[in-house]
C-alpha positions as CSV (number, residue, x, y, z in Angstrom):
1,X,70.3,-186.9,18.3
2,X,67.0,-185.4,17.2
3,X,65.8,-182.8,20.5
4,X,68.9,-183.1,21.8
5,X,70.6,-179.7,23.4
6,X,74.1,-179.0,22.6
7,X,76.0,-177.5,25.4
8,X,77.2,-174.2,25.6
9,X,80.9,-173.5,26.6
10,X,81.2,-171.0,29.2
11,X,83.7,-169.4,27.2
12,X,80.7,-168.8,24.7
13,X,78.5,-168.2,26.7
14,X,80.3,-165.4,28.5
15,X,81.0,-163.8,25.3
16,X,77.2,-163.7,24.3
17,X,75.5,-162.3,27.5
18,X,78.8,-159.9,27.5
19,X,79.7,-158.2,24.4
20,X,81.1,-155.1,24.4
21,X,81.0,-154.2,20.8
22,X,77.6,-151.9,21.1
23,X,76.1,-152.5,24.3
24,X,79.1,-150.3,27.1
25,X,77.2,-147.7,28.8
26,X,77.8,-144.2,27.8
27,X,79.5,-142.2,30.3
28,X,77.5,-138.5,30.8
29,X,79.3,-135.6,29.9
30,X,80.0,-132.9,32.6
31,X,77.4,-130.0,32.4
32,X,78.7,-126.9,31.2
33,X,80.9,-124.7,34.0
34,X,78.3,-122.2,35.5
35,X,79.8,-118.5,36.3
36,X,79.1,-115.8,38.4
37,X,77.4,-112.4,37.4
38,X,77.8,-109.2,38.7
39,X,78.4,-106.4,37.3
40,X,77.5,-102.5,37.7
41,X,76.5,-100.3,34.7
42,X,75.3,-96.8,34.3
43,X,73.4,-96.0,31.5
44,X,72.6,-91.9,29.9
45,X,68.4,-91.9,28.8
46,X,67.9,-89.1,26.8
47,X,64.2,-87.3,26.9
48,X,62.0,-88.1,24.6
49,X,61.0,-84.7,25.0
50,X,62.6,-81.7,23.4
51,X,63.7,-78.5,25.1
52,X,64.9,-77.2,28.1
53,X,64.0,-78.0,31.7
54,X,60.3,-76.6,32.4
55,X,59.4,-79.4,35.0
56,X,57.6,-81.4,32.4
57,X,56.8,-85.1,33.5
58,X,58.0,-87.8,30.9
59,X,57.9,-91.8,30.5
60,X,61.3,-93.4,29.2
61,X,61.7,-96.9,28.4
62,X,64.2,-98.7,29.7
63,X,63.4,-102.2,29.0
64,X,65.6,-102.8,25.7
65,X,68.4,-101.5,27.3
66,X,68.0,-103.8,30.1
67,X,67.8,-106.7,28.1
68,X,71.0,-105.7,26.3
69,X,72.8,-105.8,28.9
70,X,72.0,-109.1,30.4
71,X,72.6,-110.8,26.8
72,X,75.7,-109.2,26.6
73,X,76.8,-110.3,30.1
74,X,75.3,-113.9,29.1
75,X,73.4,-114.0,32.5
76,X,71.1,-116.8,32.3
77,X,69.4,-116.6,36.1
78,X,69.5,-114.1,39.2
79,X,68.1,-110.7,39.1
80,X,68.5,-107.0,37.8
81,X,68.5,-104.2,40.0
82,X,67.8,-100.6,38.5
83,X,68.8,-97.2,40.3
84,X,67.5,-94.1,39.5
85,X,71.1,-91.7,40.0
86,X,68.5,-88.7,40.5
87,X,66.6,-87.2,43.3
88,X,63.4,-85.3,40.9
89,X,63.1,-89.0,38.7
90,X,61.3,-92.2,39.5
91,X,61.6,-96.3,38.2
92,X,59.2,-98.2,38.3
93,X,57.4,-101.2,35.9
94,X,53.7,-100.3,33.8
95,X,52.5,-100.2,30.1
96,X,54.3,-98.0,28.0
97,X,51.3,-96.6,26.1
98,X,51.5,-92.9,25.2
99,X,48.1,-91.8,26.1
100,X,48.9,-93.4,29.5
101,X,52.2,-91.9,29.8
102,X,50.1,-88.0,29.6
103,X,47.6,-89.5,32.0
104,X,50.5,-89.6,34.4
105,X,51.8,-86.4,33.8
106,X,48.6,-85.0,34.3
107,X,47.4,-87.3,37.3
108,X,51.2,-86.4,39.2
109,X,50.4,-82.8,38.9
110,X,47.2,-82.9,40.1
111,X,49.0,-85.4,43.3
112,X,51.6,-82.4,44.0
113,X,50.7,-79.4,42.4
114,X,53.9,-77.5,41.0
115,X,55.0,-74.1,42.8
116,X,53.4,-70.9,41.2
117,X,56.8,-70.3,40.8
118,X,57.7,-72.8,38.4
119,X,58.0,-72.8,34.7
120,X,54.5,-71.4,33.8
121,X,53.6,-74.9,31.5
122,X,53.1,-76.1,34.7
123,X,52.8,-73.5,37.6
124,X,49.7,-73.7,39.4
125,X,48.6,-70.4,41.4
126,X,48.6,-70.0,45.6
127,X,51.1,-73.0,45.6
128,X,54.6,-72.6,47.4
129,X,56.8,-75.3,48.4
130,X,59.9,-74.2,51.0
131,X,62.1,-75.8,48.9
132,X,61.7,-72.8,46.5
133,X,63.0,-70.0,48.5
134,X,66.4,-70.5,46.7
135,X,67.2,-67.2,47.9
136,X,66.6,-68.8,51.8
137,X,69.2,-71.4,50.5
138,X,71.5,-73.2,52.2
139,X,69.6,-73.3,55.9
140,X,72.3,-74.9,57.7
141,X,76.1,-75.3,58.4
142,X,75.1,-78.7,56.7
143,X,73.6,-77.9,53.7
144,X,76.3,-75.5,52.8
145,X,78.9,-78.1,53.0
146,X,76.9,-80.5,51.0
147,X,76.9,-77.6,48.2
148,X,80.6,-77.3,48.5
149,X,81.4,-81.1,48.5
150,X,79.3,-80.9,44.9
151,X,81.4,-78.2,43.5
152,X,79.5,-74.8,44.5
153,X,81.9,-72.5,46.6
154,X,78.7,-71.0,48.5
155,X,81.2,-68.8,50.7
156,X,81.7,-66.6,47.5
157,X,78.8,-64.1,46.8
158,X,79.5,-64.6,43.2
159,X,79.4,-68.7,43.3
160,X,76.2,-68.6,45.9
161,X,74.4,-66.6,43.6
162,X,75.7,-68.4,40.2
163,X,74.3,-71.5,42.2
164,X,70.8,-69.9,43.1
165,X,70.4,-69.4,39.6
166,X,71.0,-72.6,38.3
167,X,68.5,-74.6,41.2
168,X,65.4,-75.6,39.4
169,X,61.7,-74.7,41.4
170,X,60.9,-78.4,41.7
171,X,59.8,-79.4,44.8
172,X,56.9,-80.8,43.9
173,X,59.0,-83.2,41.2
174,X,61.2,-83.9,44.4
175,X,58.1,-85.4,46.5
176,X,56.7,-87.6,43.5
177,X,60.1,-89.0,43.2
178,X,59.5,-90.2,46.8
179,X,55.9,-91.6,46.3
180,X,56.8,-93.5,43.4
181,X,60.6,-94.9,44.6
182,X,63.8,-94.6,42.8
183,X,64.5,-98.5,42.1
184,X,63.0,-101.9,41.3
185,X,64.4,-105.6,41.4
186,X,63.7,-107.9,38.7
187,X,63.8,-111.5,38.2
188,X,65.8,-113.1,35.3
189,X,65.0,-116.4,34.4
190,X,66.5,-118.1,30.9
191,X,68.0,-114.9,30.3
192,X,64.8,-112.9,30.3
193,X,63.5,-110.3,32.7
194,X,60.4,-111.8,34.5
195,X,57.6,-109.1,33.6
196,X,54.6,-109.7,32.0
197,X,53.9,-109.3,28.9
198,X,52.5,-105.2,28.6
199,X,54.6,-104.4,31.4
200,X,57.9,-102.5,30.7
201,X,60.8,-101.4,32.9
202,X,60.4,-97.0,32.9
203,X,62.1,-93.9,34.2
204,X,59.3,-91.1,34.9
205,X,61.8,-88.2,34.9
206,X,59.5,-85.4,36.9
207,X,61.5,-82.5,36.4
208,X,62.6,-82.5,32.2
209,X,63.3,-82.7,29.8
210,X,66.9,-83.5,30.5
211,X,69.2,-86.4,30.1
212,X,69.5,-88.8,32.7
213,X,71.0,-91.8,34.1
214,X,70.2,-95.1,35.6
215,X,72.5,-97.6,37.3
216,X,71.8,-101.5,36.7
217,X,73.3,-104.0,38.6
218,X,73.7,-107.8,37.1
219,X,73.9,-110.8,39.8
220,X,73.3,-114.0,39.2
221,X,74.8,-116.8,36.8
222,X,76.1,-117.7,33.2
């Protein structure tokens, strides 16, 4: 009749409020396995500037090398630790602008004066540093062992004097080293170093030019 419902089966009505054919809930896929990072690398910066030792001071960037290395190692997050493997170089994080760079230079020397004794670019007269009475060297028991466990037989005549020869009049480039510190620790976030945007990762090698090296260590996760 005319208003009238009609019933609905239960079987029917089952079927309607139930239907499977677009409506099952979509299961989440497992996220992507995460893996741990870390790794050591050491990695030769050659001097920008030309030439051989004469205590100059020089800025070396480091940055892109950096950032190689945590793409290559996929790191995504944790932190990048960089080593200076020498005791006359520095690492630290400024601009890399080269008018700053020789406002360092000049601004270090000024901070430690080099020995009168050192490379005349740089000497600076009525300065003398200990450390550059090579022919006073090795002091101690101590130090002479130190020089033999790098390779210098210092209980030869010959050897002690071929190794005399060879020591550079740095002290100065030695103390500088210690004021500015030999390493820095860096976030990495997205696979990006977390610096801001003029600063740069640098080696300050104090006593160049020569070649040098840096160890980088990688922890943290794919």
């Amino acid at each position: 009749p005319a208003g009238a419902f009609l019933p609905i089966s239960k079987k029917t009505w089952s079927t309607a409020a139930h239907s499977t054919t677009n409506d099952t809930p979509k299961v989440p896929s497992a996220p992507p396995p995460v893996s741990y990072v870390s790794s050591y690398h050491e990695l030769k910066i050659p001097s920008s500037h030309s030439g051989m030792p004469t205590q100059s001071i020089s800025v070396e960037d480091l940055t892109p090398r950096i950032s190689g290395l945590i793409e290559e190692n996929g790191m995504v997050s944790g932190h990048v630790t960089i080593i200076s493997r020498h005791t006359t170089t520095a690492v630290t994080i400024n601009e890399l602008e080269s008018r700053l760079a020789r406002d360092i230079a000049t601004w270090l020397l000024r901070l430690a004066p080099a020995d009168e004794r050192s490379h005349p670019s740089v000497a600076t007269s009525g300065i003398r540093y200990e450390h550059n009475d090579i022919n006073q060297r090795p002091e101690s028991a101590e130090e002479a062992q130190r020089c033999r466990d790098n390779g210098w037989d210092v209980d030869s005549a010959d050897s002690l004097q071929k190794w005399r020869a060879q020591e550079p009049i740095n002290a100065h480039s030695h103390l500088l080293s210690m004021i500015l510190g030999s390493s820095e620790s860096i976030p990495v976030m997205g696979g990006k170093m977390v610096i801001g945007q003029w600063q740069s990762v640098l080696l300050v090698d104090l006593d160049g030019p020569r070649e040098r090296t840096v160890g980088v260590q990688l922890t943290g996760f794919r």
